[in-house]
Backbone as JSON Lines, residues from 0, in Angstrom:
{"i":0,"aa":"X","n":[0.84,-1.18,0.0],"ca":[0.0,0.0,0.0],"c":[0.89,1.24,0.0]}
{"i":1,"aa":"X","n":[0.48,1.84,-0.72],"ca":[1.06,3.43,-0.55],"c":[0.32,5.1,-0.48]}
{"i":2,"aa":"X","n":[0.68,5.66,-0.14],"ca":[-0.02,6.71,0.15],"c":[-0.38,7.78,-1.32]}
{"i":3,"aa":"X","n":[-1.37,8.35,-1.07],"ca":[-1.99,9.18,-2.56],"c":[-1.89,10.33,-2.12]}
{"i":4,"aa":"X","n":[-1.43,11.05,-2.63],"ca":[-1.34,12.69,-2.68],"c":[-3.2,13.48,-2.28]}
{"i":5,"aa":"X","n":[-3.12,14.25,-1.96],"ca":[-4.51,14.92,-2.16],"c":[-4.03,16.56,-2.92]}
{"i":6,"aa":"X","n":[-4.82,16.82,-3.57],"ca":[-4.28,17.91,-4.21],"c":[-5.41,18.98,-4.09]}
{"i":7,"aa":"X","n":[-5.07,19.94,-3.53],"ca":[-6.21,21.31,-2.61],"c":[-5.95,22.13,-3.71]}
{"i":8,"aa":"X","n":[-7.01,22.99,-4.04],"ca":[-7.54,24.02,-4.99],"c":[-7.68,25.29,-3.96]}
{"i":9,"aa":"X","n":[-6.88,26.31,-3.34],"ca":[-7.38,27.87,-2.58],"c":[-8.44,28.49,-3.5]}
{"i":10,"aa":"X","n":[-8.06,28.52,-4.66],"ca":[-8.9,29.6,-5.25],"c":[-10.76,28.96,-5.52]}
{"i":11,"aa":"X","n":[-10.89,27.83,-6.18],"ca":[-11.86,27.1,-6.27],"c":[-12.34,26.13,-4.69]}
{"i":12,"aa":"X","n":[-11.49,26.14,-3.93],"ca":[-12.02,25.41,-2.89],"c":[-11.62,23.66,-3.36]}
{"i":13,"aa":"X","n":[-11.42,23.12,-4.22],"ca":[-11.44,21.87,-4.87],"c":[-10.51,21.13,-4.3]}
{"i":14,"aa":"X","n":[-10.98,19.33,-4.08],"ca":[-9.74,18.51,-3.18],"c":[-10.01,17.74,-4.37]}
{"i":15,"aa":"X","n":[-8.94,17.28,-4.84],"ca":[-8.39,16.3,-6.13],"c":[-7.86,14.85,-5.38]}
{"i":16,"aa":"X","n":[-8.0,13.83,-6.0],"ca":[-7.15,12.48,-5.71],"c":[-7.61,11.89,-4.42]}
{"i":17,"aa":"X","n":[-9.06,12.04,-4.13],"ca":[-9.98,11.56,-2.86],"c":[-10.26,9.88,-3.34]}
{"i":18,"aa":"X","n":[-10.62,9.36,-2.19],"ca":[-10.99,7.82,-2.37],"c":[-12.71,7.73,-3.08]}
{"i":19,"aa":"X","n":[-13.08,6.66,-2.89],"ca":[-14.65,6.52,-3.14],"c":[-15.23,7.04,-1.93]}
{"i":20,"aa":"X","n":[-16.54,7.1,-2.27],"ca":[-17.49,7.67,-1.0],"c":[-17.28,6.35,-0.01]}
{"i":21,"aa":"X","n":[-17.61,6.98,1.27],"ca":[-17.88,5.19,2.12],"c":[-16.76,4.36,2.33]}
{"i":22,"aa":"X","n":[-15.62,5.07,1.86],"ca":[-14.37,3.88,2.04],"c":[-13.35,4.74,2.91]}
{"i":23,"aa":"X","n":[-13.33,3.35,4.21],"ca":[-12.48,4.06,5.3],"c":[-10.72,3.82,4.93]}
{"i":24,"aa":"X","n":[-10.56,4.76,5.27],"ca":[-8.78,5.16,5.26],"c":[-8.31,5.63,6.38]}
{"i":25,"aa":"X","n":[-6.98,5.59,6.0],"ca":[-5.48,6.56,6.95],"c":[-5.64,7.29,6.37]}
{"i":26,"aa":"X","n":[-5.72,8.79,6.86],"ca":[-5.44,9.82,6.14],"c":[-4.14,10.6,7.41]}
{"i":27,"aa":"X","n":[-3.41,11.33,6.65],"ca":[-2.48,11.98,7.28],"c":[-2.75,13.63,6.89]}
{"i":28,"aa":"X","n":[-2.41,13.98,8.23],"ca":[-2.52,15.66,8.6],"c":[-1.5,16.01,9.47]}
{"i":29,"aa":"X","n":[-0.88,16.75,9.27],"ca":[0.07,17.4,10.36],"c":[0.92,16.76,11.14]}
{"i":30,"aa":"X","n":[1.47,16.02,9.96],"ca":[1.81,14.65,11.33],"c":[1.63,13.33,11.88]}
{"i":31,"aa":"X","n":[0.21,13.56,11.83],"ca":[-0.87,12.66,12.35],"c":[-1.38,11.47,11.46]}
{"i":32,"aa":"X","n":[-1.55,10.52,11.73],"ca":[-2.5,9.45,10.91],"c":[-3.54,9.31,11.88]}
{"i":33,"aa":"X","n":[-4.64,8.91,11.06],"ca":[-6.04,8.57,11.93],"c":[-6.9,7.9,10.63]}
{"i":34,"aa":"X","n":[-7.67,7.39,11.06],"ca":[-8.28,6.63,10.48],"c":[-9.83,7.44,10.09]}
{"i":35,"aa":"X","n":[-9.95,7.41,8.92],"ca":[-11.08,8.59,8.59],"c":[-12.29,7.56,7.71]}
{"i":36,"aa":"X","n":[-13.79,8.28,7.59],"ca":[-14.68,7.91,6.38],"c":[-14.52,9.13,5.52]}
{"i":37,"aa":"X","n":[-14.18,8.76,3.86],"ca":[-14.63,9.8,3.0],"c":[-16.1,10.24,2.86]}
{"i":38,"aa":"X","n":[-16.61,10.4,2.96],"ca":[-18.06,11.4,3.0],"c":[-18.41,12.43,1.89]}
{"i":39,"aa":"X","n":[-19.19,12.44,0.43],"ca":[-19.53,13.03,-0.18],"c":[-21.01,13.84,0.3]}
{"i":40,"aa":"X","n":[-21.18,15.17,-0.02],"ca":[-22.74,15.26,0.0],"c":[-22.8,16.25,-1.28]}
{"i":41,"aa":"X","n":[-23.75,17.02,-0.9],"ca":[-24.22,18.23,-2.0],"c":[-22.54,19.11,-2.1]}
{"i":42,"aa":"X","n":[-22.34,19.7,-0.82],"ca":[-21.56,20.42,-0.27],"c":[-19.52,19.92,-1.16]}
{"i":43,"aa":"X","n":[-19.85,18.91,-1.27],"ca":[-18.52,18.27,-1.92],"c":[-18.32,16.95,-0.66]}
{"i":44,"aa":"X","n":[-16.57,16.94,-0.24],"ca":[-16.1,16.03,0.21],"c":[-15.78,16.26,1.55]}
{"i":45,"aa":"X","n":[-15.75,15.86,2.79],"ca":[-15.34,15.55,4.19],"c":[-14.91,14.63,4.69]}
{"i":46,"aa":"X","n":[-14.13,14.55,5.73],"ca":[-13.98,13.45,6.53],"c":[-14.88,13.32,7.85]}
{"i":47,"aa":"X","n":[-15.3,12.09,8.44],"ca":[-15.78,12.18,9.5],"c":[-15.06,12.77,11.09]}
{"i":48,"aa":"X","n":[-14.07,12.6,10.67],"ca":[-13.11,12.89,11.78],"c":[-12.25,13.76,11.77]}
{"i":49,"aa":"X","n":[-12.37,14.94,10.5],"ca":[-11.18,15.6,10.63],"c":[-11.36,16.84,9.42]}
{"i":50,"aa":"X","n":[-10.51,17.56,9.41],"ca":[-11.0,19.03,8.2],"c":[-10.34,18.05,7.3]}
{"i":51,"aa":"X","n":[-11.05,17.57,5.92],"ca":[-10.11,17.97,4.14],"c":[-9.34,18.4,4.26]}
{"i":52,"aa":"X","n":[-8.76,19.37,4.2],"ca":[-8.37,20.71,3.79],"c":[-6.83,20.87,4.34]}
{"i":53,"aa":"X","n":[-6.54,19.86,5.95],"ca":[-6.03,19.8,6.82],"c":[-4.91,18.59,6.35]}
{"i":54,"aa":"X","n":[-5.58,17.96,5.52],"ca":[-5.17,16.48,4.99],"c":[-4.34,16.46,3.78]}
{"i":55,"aa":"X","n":[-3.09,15.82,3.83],"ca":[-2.46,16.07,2.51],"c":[-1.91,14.65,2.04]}
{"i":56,"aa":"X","n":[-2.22,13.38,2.35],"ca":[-2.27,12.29,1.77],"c":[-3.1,10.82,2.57]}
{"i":57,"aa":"X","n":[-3.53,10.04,1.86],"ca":[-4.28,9.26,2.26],"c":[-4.02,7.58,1.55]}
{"i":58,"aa":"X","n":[-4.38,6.51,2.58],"ca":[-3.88,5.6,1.98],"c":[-5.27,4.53,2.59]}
{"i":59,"aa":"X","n":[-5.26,3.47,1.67],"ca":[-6.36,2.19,1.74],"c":[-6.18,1.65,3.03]}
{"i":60,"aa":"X","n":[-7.36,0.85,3.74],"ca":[-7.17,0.23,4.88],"c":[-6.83,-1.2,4.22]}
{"i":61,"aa":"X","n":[-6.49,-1.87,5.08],"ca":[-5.44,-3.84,4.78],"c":[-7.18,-4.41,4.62]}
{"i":62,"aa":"X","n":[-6.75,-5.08,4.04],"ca":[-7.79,-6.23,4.24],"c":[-8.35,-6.88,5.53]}
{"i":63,"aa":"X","n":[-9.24,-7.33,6.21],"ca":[-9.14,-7.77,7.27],"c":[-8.55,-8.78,7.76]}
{"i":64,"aa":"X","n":[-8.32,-9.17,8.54],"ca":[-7.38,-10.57,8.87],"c":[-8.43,-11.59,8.83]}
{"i":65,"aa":"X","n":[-8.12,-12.57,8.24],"ca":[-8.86,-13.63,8.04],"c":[-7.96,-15.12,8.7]}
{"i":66,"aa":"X","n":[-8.35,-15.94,9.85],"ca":[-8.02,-16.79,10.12],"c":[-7.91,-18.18,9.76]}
{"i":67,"aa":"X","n":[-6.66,-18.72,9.47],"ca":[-6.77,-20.13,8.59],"c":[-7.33,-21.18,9.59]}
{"i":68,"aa":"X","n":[-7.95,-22.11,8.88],"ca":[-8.69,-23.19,9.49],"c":[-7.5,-24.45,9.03]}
């Protein structure tokens, strides 16, 4: 896995290189990783947990662990 750029628009407001709606990620801010939902509405794009805007790359969650029988 590797991390995706997000690419911020000042003048238009616009976040480029976002995941699908509904699909949880790492997103990194300031430092920080946390685990976010992308969230579309009318309004554009959010995270549940944190400003866009704040966020400057993001990466897929693992698969879940699945136990062998």
């Amino acid at each position: 896995m590797e991390w995706n750029k997000i690419e911020h628009d000042p003048e238009t407001g616009r976040v480029e290189g976002l995941p699908e709606p509904g699909e949880y990620i790492f997103s990194f801010s300031n430092g920080t990783v946390a685990v976010d939902e992308i969230i579309y509405d009318y309004y554009g794009a959010f995270l549940d947990a944190g400003d866009i805007y704040s966020v400057t790359a993001w990466m897929p969650m693992p698969e879940p662990y699945k136990e062998e029988k």
